[in-house]
N, C-alpha and C positions, 0 to 999 in steps of 0.2 A: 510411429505415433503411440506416444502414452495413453491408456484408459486406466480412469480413477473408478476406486471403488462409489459408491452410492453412499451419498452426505448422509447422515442422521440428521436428523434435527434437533435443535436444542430443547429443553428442559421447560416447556410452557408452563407446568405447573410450579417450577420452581419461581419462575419469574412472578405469576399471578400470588403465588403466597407471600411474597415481601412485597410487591406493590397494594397487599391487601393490607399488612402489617405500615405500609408507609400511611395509608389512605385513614384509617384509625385513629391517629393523633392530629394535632394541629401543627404539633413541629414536624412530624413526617411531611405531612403535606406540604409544609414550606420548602423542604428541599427543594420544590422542580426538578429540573432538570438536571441538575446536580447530583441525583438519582439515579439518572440515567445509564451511567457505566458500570455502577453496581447490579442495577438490573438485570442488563446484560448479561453480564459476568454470573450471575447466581441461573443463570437458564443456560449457561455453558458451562457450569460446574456441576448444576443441578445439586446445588446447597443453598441453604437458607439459614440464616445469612451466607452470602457468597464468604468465601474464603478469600484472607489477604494472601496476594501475589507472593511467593517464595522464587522465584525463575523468570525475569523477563530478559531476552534476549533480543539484540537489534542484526542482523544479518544483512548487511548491507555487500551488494552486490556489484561486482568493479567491471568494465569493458571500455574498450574502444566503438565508437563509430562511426565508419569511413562517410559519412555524411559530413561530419565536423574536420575533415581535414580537408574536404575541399575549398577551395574560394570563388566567390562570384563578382565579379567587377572587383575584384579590389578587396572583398572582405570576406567574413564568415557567415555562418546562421546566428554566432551567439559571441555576446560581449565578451566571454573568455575563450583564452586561444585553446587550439587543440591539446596543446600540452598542461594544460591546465590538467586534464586528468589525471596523468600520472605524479603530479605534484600534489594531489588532492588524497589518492590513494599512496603517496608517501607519507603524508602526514599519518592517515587511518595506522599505518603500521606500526608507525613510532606511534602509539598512542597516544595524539596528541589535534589539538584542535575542538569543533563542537562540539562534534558526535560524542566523543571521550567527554571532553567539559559538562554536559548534560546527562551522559550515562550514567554518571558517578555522583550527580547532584538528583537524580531520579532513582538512584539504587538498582543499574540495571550493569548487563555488560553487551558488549560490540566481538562481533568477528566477521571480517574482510575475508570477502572470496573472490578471488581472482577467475574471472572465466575463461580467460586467456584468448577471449575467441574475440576480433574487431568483424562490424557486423560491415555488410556492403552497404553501398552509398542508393537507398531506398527509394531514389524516384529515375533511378536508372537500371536497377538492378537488385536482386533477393538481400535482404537484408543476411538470412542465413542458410546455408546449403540442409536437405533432411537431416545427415548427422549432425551438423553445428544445432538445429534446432534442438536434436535429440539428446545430444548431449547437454544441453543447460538445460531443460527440463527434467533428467535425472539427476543431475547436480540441487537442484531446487528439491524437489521430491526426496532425494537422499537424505539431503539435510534438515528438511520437516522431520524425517524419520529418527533421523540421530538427536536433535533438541528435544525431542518428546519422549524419544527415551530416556534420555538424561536428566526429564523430569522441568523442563520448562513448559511454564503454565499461563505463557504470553507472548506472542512473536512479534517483531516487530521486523518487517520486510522493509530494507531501503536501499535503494538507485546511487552510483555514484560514476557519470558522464557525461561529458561536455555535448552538446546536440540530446540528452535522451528527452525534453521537452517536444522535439519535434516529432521524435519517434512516437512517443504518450500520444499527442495531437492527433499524426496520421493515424495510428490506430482506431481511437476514439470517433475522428471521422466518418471512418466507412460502420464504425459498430451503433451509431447515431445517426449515420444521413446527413451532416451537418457539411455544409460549404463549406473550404479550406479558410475563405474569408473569416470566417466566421469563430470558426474551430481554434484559430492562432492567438495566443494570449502576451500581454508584455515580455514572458522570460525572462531571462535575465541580467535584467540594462538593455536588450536591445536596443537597436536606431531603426528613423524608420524604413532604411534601406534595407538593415537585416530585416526588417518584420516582413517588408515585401517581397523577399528573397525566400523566405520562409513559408511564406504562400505558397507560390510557386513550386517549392520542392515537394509541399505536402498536397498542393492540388496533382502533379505528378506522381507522387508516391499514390495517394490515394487513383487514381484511376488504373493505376499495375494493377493495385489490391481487388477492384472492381470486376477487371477481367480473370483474378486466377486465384484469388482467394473464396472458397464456399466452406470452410470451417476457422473455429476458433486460431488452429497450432497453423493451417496454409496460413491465415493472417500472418501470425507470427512469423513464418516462413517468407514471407513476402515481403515486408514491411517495419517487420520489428526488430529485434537483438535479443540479444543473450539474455541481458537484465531483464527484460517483461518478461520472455520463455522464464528464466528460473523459477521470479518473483512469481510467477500464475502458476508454476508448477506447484513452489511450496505453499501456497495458498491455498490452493485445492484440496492439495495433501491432507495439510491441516486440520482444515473442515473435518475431510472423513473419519482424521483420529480427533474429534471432539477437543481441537486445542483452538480455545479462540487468538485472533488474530488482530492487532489494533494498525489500523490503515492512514498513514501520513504521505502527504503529496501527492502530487497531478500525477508521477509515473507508477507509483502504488494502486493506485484509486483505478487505473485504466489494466494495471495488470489485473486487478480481482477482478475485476467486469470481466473478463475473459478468461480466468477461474472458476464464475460463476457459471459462464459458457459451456466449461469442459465439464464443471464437475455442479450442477445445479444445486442448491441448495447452500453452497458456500456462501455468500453473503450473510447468514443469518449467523456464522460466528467472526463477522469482520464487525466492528466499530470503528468509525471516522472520527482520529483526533482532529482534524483540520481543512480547511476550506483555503483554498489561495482565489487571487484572480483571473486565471485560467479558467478561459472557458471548457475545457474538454475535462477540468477536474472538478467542475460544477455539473457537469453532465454524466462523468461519471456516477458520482455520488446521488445524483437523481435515478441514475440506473441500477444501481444496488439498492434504492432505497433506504435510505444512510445519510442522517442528519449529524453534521460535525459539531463538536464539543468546541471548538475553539475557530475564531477565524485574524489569524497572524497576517496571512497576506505573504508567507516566507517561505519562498519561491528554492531554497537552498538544497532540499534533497536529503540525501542521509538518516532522515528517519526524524529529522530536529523537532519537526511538529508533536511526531508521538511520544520524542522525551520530554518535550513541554509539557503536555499533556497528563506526561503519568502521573508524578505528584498530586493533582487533581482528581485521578481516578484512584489513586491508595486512597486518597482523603474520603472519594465517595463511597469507597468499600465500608470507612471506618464508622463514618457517620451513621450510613444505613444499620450499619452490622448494630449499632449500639441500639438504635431505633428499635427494629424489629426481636432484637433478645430481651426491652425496655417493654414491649405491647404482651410479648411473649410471657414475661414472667408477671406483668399487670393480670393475666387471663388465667392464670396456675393459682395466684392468689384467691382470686375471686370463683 
């Protein structure tokens, strides 16, 4: 089992002096929300004005899940087939598809990590053995380490498999109390035979979890895969070296719930670019307390939400930034 060091917390006074410098003018104050990510951003950089992004990095993180290669009656859990992963993750190599398409129209770049590891089939069996859990949670944590030495100043954590909807859900379940009924959202084209199939596994999955899960990584252990272990490892990480974090999709939003788990205090450098219809990604983000900048409803994964997103957050860097240097040199004058 990994133990992370103890979060800091971000930069309150940084935040409070530009929301004081917004609060001054009449155009500050128009921004709203719009505000919001520079906010952030200047109490995780502890500058005023925050600083524009030099480094955003998307880390999107690749697995099998022996859940999605089973069939029930006839079908799967999820409108694409099992092999849809590794065609998904062919594309990520060749450089080519959304995640690439939006990286490069958001100014950021992408790197694909193979976990190598396909998790067990979670309402029969451990999603992953101690080592397999151990090992993608140094994988995650490794790589926090090495993007922040490298001098990235934005992480962007993203999912890339067929079934990991289910896995987010189970999770989210038992870390909310919430009925399997309940917990199960559209995904991705489902019918309603897979949704009710999908109950099923996750009312199963969730009661293993019940009986032999009493921490955040047994969960994982239990229940979840490689992807959420990484994802919450580098998340964690994150936090404690003062790198904020911007949070896209239902299996993002459910990994930091369980970063915040391990390592407390981590939520207060995650930002939610986005909201889908998933319930267990609305419950997340009420669990980290984390109101999303955008709500797409695009259920896709890979991080798409948060490249959506960025361009909006450079814009709110810029606007504040002009704002606050704008009240700043009004008050040097006078």
């Amino acid at each position: 089992m990994l133990d992370f060091p103890a979060v800091p917390a971000p930069d309150a006074q940084a935040r409070a002096a530009v929301a004081t410098a917004l609060h001054a003018t009449p155009r500050g104050l128009s921004l709203g929300k719009f505000a919001d990510p520079a906010l952030w951003l200047a109490s995780c950089q502890a500058q005023v004005p925050p600083l524009a992004l030099q480094r955003v990095r998307v880390i999107v993180f690749a697995s099998e899940n022996g859940i999605a290669q089973r069939t029930f009656q006839g079908h799967g859990l999820s409108a694409y087939a099992p092999e849809a992963t590794g065609e998904q993750v062919a594309e990520v190599e060749a450089s080519i598809g959304p995640v690439h398409r939006l990286a490069i129209a958001a100014d950021a770049s992408v790197e694909l990590l193979k976990t190598d590891i396909t998790s067990g089939a979670i309402d029969v069996e451990n999603g992953l053995s101690p080592e397999q859990l151990q090992s993608a949670m140094e994988l995650g944590m490794n790589t926090a380490d090495r993007e922040i030495d490298a001098g990235t100043d934005l992480l962007i954590p993203a999912d890339l498999a067929v079934a990991n909807s289910t896995v987010a859900a189970a999770v989210m379940g038992v870390l909310s109390r919430t009925e399997p009924v309940a917990i199960v959202g559209p995904g991705s084209g489902t019918t309603d035979a897979m949704w009710k199939t999908k109950v099923a596994v996750i009312r199963d999955a969730m009661f293993r979890a019940r009986n032999f899960a009493t921490s955040p990584q047994e969960l994982l252990q239990v229940i979840g895969n490689a992807d959420l272990a990484a994802e919450a490892a580098l998340i964690a990480q994150a936090a404690t070296r003062r790198t904020p974090v911007l949070i896209s999709g239902m299996f993002t939003a459910v990994a930091a719930t369980l970063a915040e788990r391990m390592a407390p205090g981590t939520a207060s450098w995650c930002f939610a670019a986005d909201v889908t219809a998933e319930p267990a990604h609305v419950l997340a983000l009420q669990d980290l307390e984390l109101t999303p900048l955008l709500n797409l409803d695009m259920s896709a994964g890979q991080g798409l939400g948060a490249l959506a997103a960025l361009p909006l957050i450079r814009s709110s860097i810029e606007l504040v930034g002009d704002e606050v240097v704008s009240v700043s040199n009004a008050l040097n004058q006078d």
